[in-house]
N, C-alpha and C positions, 0 to 999 in steps of 0.2 A: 537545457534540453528537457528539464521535467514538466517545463510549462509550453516549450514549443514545439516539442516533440521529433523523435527520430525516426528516420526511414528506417524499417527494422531490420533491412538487407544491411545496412552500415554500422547495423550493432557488432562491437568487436567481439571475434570467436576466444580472443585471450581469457577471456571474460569467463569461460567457461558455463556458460549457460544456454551453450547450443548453438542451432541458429534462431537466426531473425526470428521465420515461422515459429520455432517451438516455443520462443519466449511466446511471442503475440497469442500463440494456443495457449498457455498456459494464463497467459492472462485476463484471455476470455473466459474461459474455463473456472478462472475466480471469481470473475464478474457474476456470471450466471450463475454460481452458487449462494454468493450473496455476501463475497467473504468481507467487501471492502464496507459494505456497509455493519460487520460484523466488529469490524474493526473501529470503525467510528464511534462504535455503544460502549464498547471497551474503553477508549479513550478518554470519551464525557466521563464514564464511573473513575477510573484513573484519575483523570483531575480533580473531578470532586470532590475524589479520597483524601487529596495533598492539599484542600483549600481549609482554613481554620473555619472554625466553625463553632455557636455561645459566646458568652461575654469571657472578656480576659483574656481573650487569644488577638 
């Protein structure tokens, strides 16, 4: 589903995350702020952090 994506009327309410709309609002709402690219930069430094690095390692 993360690659082919779902109609967001068929997101389940179990789920607790609302409806469909409110997800898709909120996840505009991330976009446009710029979280996921925010996310990305965090990620690269995270990995870098954990790769060895100098001789010996």
């Amino acid at each position: 589903m993360l690659h082919t994506g779902i109609q967001w009327e068929y997101l389940p309410q179990e789920l607790g995350f609302g409806s469909g709309m409110t997800c898709w609002r909120r996840l505009a709402t991330g976009n446009e702020a710029g979280v996921w690219d925010q996310l990305r930069v965090l990620l690269e430094k995270l990995r870098s952090a954990d790769k060895p690095t100098g001789p010996g390692r």
